[in-house]
C-alpha positions in Angstrom: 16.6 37.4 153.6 16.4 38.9 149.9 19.0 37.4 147.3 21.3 40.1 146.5 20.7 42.1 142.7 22.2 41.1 140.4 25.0 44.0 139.1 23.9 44.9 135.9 26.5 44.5 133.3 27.9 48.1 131.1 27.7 48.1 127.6 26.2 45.7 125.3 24.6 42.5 125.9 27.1 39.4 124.3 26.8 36.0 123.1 24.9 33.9 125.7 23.7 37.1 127.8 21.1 37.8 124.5 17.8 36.3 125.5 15.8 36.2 122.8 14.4 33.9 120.0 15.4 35.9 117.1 17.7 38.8 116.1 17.6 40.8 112.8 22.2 39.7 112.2 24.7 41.4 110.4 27.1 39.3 109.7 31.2 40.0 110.1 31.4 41.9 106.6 28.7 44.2 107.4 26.0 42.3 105.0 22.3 42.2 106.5 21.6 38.5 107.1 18.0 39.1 108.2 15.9 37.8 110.9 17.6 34.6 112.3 17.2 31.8 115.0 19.7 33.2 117.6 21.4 29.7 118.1 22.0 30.1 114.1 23.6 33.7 115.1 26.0 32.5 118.0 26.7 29.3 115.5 28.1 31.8 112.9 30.1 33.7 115.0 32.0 30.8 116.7 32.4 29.9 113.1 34.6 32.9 112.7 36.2 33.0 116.2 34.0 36.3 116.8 31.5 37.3 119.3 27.5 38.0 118.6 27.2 41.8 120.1 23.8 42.8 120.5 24.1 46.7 118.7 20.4 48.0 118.9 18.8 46.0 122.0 15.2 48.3 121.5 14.6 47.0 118.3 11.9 44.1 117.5 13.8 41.4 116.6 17.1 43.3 118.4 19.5 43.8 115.6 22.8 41.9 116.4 26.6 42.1 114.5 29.1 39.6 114.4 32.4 41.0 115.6 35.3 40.8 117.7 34.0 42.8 121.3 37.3 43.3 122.4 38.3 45.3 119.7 34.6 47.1 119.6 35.5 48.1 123.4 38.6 49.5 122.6 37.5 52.0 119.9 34.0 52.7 121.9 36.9 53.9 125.0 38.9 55.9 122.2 35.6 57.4 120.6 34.8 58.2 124.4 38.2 60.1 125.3 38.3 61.6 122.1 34.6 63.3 123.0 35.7 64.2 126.2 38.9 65.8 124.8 37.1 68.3 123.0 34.5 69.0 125.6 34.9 72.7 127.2 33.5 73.1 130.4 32.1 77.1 130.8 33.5 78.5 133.7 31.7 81.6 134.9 34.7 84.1 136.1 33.4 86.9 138.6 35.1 90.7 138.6 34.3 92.9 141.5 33.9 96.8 141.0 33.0 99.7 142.8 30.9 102.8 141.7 33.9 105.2 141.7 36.3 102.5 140.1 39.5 104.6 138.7 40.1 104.3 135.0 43.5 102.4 135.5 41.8 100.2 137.3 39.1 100.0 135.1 41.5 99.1 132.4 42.9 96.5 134.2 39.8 94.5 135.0 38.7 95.1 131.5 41.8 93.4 130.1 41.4 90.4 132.4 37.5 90.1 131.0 39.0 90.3 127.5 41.2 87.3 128.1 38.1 85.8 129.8 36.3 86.1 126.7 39.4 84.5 124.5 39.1 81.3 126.9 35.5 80.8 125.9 34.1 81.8 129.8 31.2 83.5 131.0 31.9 86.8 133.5 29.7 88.0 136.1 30.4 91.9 136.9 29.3 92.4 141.2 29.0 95.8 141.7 29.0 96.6 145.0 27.3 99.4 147.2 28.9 100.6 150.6 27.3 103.1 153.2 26.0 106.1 151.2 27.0 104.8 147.7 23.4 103.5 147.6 22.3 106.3 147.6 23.2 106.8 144.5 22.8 103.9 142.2 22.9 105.6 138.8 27.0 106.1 139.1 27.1 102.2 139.5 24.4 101.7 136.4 26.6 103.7 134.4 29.4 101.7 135.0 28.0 98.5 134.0 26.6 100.4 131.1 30.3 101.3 129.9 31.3 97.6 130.3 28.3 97.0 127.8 29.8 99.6 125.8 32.7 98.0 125.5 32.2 94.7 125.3 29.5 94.7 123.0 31.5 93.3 119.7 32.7 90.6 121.6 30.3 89.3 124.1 26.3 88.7 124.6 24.5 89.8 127.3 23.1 86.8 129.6 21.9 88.7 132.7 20.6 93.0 132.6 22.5 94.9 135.2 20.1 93.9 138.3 19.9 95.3 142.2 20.2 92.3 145.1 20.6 93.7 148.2 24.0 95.9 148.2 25.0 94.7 144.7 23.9 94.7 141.4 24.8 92.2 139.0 25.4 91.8 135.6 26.0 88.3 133.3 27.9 88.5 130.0 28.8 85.2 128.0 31.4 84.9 124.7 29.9 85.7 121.1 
């Protein structure tokens, strides 16, 4: 029978939970006390009705802050939403054509990779072959070639028109 682990705690190591001899402190107005006794440390921040917060634990001595951790935790969460507010997660958008795609058609698709484009995504162009169409692969190149054509202000190219199997494929991602 093993004694069950002990859940490690998130964030940053408070108070009683720092196990060391010395910390490098900065006290509650941001002023560097130095290297410190860390009974001193937890002296001075009961002092001020604050909490010791260990800030860099890798350091040798760990560098410490007096401060209230209630209020660090809340702006570390805000800091956090804020971050994942502004991330954009890259969707890659697929368009199927066909080697003897009409020009209306054409159009069409080519204004739905346009708004693709505008939303910051990545489209992958399938080309596919059927029955005697691979025979001839060069009316399917020069389709993907006109998409290059066209798209060639606006967007990079991620992956060459390439054959697998009955398809070929081409990647192109937002300037």
């Amino acid at each position: 029978m093993k004694a069950p682990p002990v859940p490690q705690k998130e964030g940053p190591r408070t108070n009683r939970e720092i196990r060391v001899r010395e910390v490098q402190l900065i006290d509650a107005e941001g002023q560097n006390r130095g290297v410190v006794e860390i009974t001193e440390a937890l002296g001075l921040a009961e002092e001020g009705g604050l909490d010791l917060v260990e800030i860099v634990p890798n350091a040798n001595p760990p560098v410490c802050k007096i401060l209230d951790y209630g209020k660090f935790r809340f702006n570390e969460q805000k800091k956090a939403a804020e971050a994942r507010k502004k991330q954009k997660i890259v969707e890659i958008k697929e368009i199927k054509l066909r080697p003897g795609i009409d020009d209306h058609d054409y159009e069409t698709k080519m204004k739905a990779v346009r708004r693709f484009f505008e939303e910051g995504d990545k489209v992958k162009f399938v080309l596919r072959f059927r029955g005697r169409e691979m025979a001839h692969q060069e009316l399917g190149f020069r389709v993907l070639e006109r998409v290059k054509l066209e798209t060639a202000t606006t967007a990079k190219i991620e992956l060459e028109p390439s054959m697998e199997g009955r398809q070929m494929i081409m990647v192109l991602a937002p300037k």
